[in-house]
C-alpha positions in Angstrom: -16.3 3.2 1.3 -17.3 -0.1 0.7 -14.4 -2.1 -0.7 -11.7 -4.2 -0.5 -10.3 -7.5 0.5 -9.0 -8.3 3.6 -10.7 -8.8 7.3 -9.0 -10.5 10.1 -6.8 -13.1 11.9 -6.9 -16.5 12.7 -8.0 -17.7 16.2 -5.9 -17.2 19.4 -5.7 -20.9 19.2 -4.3 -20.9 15.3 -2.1 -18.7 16.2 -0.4 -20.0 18.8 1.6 -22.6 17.1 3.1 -19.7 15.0 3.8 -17.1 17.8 7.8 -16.9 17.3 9.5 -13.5 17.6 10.3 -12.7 14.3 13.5 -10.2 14.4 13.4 -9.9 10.3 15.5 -6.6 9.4 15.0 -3.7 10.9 14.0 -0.7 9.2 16.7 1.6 8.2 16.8 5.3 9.1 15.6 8.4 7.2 12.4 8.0 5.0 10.7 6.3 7.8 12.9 7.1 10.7 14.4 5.1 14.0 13.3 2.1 16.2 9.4 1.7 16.9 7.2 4.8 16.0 5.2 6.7 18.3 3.3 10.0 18.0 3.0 13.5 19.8 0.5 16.2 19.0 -0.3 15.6 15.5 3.2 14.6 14.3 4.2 10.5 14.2 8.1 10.4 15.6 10.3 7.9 15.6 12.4 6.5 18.7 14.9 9.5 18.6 12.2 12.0 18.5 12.2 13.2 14.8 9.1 13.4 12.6 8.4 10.9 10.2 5.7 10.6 7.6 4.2 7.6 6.2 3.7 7.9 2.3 2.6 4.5 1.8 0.4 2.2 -0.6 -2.0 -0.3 -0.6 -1.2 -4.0 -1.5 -4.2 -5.8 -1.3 -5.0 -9.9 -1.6 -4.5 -11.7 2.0 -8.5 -10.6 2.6 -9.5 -12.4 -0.5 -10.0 -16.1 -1.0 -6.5 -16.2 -2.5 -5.0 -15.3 1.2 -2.6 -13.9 -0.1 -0.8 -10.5 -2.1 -2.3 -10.7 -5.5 0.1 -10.1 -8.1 2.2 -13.1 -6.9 0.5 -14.9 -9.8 2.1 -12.4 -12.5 5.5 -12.6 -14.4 7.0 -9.4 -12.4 8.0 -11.7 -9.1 7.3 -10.3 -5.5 10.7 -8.6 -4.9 10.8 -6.8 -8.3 7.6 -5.7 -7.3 9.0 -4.4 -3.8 11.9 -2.8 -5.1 9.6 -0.6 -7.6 7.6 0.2 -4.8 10.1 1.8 -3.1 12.0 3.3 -6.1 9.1 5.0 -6.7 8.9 6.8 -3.3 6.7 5.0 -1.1 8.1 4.2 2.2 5.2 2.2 4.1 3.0 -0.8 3.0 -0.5 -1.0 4.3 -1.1 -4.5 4.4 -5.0 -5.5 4.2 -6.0 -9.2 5.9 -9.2 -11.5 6.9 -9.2 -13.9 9.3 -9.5 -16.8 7.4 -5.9 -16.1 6.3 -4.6 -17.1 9.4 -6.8 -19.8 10.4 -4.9 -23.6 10.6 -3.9 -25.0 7.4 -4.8 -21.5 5.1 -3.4 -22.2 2.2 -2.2 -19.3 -0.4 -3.5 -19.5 -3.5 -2.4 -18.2 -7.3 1.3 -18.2 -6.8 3.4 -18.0 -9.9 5.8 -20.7 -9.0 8.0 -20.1 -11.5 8.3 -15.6 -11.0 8.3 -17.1 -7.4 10.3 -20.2 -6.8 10.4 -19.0 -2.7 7.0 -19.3 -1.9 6.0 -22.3 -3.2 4.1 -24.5 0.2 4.4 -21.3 2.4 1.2 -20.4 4.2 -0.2 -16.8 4.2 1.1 -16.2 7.1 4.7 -17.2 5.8 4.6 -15.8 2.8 3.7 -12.4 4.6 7.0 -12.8 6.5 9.0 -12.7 3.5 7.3 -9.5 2.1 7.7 -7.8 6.0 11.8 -8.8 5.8 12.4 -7.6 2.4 10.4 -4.6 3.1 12.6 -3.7 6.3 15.9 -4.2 4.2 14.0 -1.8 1.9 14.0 1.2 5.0 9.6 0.6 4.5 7.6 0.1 7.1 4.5 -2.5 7.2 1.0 -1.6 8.8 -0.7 -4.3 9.3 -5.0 -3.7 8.3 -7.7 -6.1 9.4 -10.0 -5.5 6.3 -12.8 -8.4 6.8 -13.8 -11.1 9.2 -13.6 -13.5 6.7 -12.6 -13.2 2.8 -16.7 -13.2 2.3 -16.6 -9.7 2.5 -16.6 -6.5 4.3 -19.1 -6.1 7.4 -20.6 -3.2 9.1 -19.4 -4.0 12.2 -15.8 -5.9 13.8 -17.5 -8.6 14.4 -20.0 -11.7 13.1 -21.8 -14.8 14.4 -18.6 -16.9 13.4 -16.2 -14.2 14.2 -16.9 -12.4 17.4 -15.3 -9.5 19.1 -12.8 -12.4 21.3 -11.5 -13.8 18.1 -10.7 -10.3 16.5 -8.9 -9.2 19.6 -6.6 -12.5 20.2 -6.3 -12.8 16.3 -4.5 -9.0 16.5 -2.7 -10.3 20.3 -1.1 -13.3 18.1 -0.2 -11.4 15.6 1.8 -8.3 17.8 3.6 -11.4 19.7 4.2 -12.6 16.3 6.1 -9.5 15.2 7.2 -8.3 18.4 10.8 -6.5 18.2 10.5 -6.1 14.6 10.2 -2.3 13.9 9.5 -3.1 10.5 5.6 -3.8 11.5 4.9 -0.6 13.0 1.4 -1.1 14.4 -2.4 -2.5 13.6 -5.7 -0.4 11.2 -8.1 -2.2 13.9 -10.9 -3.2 11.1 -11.3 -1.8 8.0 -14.3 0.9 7.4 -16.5 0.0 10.0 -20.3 1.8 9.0 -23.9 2.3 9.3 -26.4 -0.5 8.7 -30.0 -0.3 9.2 -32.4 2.6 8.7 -32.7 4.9 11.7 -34.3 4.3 14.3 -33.4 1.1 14.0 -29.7 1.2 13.3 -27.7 -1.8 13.2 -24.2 -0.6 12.2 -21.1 1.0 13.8 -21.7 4.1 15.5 -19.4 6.5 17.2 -20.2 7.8 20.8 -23.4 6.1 20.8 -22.8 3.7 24.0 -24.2 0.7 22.7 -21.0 -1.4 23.4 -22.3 -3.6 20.5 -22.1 -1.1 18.1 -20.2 1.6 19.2 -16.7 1.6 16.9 -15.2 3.7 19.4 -15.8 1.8 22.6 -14.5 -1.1 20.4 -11.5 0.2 19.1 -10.3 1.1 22.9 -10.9 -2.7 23.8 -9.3 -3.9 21.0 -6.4 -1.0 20.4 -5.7 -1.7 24.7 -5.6 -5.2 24.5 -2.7 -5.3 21.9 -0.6 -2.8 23.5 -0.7 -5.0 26.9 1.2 -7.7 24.5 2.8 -4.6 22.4 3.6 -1.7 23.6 5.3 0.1 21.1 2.3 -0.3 18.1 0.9 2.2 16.6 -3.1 1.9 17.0 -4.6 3.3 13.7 -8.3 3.6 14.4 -10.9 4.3 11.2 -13.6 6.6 11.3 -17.6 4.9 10.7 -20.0 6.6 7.9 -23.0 7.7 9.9 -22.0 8.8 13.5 -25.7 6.8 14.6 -24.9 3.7 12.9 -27.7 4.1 11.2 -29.3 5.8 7.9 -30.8 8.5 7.5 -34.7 8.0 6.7 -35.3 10.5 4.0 -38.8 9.4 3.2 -40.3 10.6 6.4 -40.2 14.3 5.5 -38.3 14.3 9.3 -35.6 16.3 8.3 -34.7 16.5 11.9 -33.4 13.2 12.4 -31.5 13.3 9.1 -27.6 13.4 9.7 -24.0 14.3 7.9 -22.8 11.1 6.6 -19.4 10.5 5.0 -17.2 7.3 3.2 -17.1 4.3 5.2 -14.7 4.5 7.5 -14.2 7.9 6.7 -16.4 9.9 9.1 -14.0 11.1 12.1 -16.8 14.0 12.8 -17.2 13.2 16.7 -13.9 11.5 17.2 -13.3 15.5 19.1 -15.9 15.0 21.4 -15.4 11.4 22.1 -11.6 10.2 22.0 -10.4 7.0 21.7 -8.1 6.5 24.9 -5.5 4.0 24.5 -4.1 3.3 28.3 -0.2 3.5 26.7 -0.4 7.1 25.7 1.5 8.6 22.3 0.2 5.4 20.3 -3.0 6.5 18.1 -3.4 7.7 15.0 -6.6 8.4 13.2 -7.2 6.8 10.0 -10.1 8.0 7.5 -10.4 6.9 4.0 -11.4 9.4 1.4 -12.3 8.7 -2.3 -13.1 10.0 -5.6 -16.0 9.5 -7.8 -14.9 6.8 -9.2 -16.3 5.0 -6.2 -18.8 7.0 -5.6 -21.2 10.5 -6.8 -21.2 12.4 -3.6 -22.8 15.4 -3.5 -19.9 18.0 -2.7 -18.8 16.8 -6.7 -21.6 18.9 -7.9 -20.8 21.6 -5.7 -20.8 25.1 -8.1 -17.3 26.2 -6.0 -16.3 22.9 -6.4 -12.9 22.0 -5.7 -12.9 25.5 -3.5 -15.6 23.5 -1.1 -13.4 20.4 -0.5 -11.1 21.3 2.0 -14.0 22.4 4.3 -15.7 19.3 3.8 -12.0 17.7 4.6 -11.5 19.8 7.7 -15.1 18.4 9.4 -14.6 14.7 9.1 -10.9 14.4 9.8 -8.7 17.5 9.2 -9.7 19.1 12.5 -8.2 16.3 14.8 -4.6 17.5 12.5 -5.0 21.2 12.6 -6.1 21.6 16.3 -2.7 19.3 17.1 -5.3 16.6 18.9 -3.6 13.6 17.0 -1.8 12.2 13.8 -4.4 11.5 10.2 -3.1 9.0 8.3 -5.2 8.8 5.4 -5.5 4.9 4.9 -7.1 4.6 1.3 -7.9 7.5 -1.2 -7.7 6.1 -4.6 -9.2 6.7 -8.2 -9.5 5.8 -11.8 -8.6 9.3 -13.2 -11.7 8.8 -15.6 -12.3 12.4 -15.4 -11.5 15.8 -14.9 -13.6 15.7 -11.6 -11.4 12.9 -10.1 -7.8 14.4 -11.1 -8.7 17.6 -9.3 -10.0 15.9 -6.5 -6.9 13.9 -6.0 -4.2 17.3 -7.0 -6.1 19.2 -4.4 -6.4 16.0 -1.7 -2.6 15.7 -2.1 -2.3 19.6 -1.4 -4.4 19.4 1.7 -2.7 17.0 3.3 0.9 18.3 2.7 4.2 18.3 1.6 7.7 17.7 3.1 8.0 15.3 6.6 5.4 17.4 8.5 2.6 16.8 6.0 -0.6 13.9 6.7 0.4 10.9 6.7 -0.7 8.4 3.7 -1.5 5.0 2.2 -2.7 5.8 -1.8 -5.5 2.7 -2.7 -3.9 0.9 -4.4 -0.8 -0.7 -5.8 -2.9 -3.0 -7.4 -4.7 -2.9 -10.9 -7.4 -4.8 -10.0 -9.3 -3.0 -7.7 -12.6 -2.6 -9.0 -13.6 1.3 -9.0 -10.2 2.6 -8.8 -7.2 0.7 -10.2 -3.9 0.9 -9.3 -0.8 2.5 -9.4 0.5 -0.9 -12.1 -1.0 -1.4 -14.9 -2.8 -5.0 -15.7 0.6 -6.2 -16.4 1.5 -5.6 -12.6 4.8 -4.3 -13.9 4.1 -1.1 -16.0 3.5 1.8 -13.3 0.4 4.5 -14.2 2.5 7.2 -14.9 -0.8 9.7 -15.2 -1.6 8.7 -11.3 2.2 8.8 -10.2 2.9 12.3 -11.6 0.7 13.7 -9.3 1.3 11.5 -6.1 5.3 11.5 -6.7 5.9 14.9 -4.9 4.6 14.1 -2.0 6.4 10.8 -1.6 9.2 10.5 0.7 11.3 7.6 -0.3 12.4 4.9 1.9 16.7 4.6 2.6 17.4 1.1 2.1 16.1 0.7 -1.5 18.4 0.6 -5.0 17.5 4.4 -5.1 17.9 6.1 -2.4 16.4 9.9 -4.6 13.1 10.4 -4.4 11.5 9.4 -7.5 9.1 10.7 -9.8 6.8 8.8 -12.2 8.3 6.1 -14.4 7.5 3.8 -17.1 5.2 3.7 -19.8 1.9 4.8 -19.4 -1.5 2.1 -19.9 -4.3 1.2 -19.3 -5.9 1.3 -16.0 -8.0 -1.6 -14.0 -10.7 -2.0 -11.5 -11.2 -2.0 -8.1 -13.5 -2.2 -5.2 -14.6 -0.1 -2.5 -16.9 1.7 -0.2 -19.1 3.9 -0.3 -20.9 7.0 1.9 -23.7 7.1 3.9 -25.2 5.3 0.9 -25.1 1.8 0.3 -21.8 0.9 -1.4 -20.2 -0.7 -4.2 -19.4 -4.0 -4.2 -16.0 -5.4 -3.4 -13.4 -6.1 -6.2 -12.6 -9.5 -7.8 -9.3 -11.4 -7.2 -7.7 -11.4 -10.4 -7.0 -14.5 -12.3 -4.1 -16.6 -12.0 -1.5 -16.4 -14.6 0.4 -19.6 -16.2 3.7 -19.4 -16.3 6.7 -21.0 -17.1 10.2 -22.2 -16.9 12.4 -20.6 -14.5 14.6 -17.9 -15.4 18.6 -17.7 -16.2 21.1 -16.9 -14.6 21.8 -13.4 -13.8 25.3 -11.9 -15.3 26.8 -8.6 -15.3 29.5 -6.5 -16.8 31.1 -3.4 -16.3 31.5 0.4 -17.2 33.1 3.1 -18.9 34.4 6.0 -17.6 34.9 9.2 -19.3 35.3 12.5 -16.9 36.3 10.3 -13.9 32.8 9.6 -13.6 32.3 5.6 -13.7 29.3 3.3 -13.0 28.5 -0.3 -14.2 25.7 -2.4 -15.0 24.5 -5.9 -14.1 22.5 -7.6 -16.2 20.0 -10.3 -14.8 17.3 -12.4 -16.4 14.6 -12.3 -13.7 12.1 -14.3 -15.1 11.9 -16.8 -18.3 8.4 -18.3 -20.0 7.6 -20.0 -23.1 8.6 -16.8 -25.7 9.0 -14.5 -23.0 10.9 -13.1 -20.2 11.6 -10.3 -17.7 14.9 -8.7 -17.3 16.5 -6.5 -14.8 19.7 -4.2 -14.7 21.3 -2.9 -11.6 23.2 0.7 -12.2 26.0 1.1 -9.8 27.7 4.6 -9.3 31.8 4.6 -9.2 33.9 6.2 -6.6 32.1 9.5 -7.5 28.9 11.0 -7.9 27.2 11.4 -11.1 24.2 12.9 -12.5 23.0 10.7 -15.5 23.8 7.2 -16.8 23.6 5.1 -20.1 23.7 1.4 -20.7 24.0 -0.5 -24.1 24.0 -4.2 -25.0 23.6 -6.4 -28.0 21.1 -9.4 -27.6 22.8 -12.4 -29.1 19.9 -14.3 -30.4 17.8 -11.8 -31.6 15.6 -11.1 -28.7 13.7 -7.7 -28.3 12.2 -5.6 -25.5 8.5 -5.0 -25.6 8.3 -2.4 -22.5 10.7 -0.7 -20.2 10.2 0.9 -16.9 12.6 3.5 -14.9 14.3 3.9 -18.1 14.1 5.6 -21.2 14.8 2.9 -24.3 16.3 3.1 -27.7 16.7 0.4 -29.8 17.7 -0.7 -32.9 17.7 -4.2 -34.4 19.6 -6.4 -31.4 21.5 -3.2 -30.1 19.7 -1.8 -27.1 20.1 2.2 -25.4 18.8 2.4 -21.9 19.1 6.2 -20.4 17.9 7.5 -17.0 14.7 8.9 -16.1 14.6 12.5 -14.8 14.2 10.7 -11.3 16.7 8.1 -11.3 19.7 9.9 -12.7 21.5 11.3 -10.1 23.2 8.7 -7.7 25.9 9.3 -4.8 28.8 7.0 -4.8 28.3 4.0 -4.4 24.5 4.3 -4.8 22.3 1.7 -7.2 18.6 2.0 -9.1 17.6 0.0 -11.4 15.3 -0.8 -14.3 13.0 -3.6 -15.8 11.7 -4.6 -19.2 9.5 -7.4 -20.3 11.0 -9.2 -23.5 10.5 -12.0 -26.1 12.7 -15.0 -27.1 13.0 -17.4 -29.9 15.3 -20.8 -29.7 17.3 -19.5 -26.9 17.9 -16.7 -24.9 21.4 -15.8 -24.1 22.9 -12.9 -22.2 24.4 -10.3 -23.5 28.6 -10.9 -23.7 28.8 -7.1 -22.9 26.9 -4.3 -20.9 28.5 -1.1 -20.7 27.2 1.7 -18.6 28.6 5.5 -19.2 28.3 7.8 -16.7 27.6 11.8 -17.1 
């Protein structure tokens, strides 16, 4: 597809001022296993040999001019938005990048200094530190995805006048020193949806098996994948398919229907990957990466199919699902994302998340995207980068298999309120494809929020829990709240917290929570997902609110457990 933000490193040279080891916290067990990841047959393993399955999203921004996550400039701040993540079920971030975001002196741009105090004067590649750490005391992994050379835009090929193949590959050397020893970052998407340019014969884009060292995506991606595992050997190498195996189009005016040929999404098109492997000199490090979308982004053909969705899985089995089902190597499925506009696209994604599985030995997967401005597809948050879409989580939630680390360790389903969905860009087929999503503006914000208190339970039935109440965000009339659920000394299956507002505040949406209210007297109950916590076990929920004169904390916030 054509789409997205992101592209590449900084120069070797830019880099090397910032090459520290940085240790961050590991990830926990479970979810997303052990130690450094590596793979055999089709399964990813982690260091003790047990299968692990990455059910990631997309957080896109550091490819853009703003260099960095978009989002930052919203109320919700970055770590509210990490901990939904992972309350939700997603146990891997797929983290998209250009170049110019690690160049000397980048500077990240649209940052909410007052939702988030802790970035302000970090660089890109600072502020990307902070997300990988929090993510790893999450349990979530981090894969790291070179989306564009520069935040321009996406290119056909890995490379460009002003950033050629020797900048790509020290950019991704600086940035596996960078992270070395932190099993948080578990490896590097080479470049994102590399494709066919040109009209055949003359092709000019990335082809696979061709030869031509300056086109061919899979000579490439060995150079590239090889180099980074002689600096880090314990990455993960995911490697993208192209669009048109030739790297070219197909000319369909010259009623030559011999030279005509299968194309498929950009970076989607794994077709000859069988026939010419890309071999890595560490072995047990690759994983194949196609994208896959709806169409949203784009009308293929196989929509108007009569057995449609009956066709789909065939179609799925030629450009990727083979390398899976003949145990030849690991699919993660990097971006498959849609609006849900119609019928079409919620079929296509029920039956995508069938075919690629349920439980730890399904495909792996990065959904496109948490965002909810990406152009033809939106996000899993609503335009108030808080409220999750509850009509695109239903159906992804299943499949999720939730990091251990997070404030709820159960897998979720979907949560809050349901809204209104926003745009995204992306890629497109062997056609040429739509154009790449807009940054989203910056929003103004305001004084810094209060101070965070908390109060305790009840306990009827020896089951006991308590709740902390915290005011994570404060601006001119408004604010964002959060309350932590602890469990007792017991398990318990359900949970309800009450408080009075003092100065007549009110909620105006809740997520991961069910709310009742009446006058200043507030009801929060669990959701069907975030219920049921061991001992000692936490979740939590959020609301956006208003305020008038002042905004006090409650003086009591009970929680009764069930």
């Amino acid at each position: 597809m054509y789409r997205r933000i992101l592209g590449g490193l900084a120069t070797a040279a830019a880099m090397a001022a910032t090459v520290l080891v940085v240790t961050g916290s590991p990830a926990n067990a479970a979810g997303t296993g052990t130690g450094y990841l590596h793979t055999s047959g089709n399964k990813i393993v982690d260091s003790t040999g047990a299968t692990v399955r990455l059910t990631g999203i997309n957080w896109f921004g550091m490819e853009t001019d703003n260099k960095t996550f978009h989002g930052l400039w919203a109320n919700n701040p970055w770590k509210s938005q990490l901990d939904l993540m992972a309350n939700l079920g997603y146990n891997t971030i797929r983290v998209p990048f250009s170049d110019d975001a690690l160049k000397p002196g980048a500077q990240a741009t649209s940052v909410n200094t007052y939702s988030n105090p802790d970035l302000i004067g970090l660089s890109p590649l600072q502020i990307l530190d902070k997300v990988v750490d929090y993510a790893g005391q999450k349990g979530m992994r981090i894969i790291l995805d070179r989306h564009r050379p520069t935040s321009a835009g996406q290119t056909a090929l890995w490379y460009t006048s002003g950033v050629p193949e020797s900048t790509w590959i020290n950019d991704w050397k600086s940035l596996a020193q960078h992270y070395a020893g932190n099993t948080t970052v578990i490896g590097a998407d080479l470049h994102n949806e590399p494709h066919a340019d040109g009209t055949n014969p003359n092709a000019t884009g990335s082809c696979w098996g061709c030869g031509d060292e300056s086109r061919d995506w899979r000579l490439a991606a060995e150079r590239a994948g090889n180099a980074i595992l002689s600096v880090q050997s314990n990455w993960l190498i995911f490697v993208e398919g192209v669009s048109c195996p030739s790297g070219g189009l197909s000319n369909v005016w010259d009623n030559d229907t011999s030279n005509d040929e299968d194309c498929g999404w950009w970076g989607g098109n794994l077709t000859k990957a069988g026939q010419y492997p890309v071999r890595l000199n560490v072995a047990n490090r690759l994983v194949y990466s196609p994208h896959e979308y709806a169409t949203s982004v784009y009308h293929q053909a196989w929509f108007d199919d009569p057995s449609y969705p009956a066709n789909m899985p065939a179609i799925w089995d030629k450009y990727f699902g083979y390398l899976y089902k003949q145990n030849i190597a690991p699919i993660m499925v990097g971006e498959f994302g849609t609006t849900l506009a119609s019928n079409i696209d919620k079929v296509w994604l029920q039956e995508l998340m069938k075919y690629m599985g349920s439980g730890v030995n399904g495909m792996s997967f990065t959904y496109w995207s948490w965002n909810p401005n990406s152009g033809d597809t939106g996000g899993i948050l609503k335009d108030d980068w808080a409220t999750v879409d509850q009509a695109k989580q239903s159906i992804i939630s299943p499949y999720l298999i939730p990091p251990t680390g997070g404030v709820n360790p159960s897998p979720p389903v979907s949560p809050s309120p349901s809204p209104s969905a926003s745009p995204s860009p992306r890629v497109s087929p062997s056609v040429s494809p739509s154009p790449s999503p807009s940054a989203s503006p910056r929003v103004s914000p305001s004084p810094s929020p209060s101070a965070s208190p908390s109060a305790s339970p009840s306990s009827p039935g020896g089951k006991t829990c308590t709740a902390t109440y915290k005011v994570a965000n404060q601006y001119p009339g408004g604010f964002q709240g959060e309350v932590t659920v602890n469990a007792g000394s017991s398990a318990i299956s359900g949970w309800t917290v009450k408080w009075a507002f003092p100065n007549g505040q009110s909620i105006s949406q809740l997520w991961n929570g069910t709310l009742s209210a009446s006058g200043s007297n507030v009801t929060v109950t669990n959701m069907s997902y975030n219920g049921t916590l061991a001992a000692g076990a936490s979740t939590m929920f959020g609301f956006n609110g208003s305020w008038s004169g002042s905004n006090g904390v409650p003086s009591a916030v009970t929680c009764t457990a069930s």
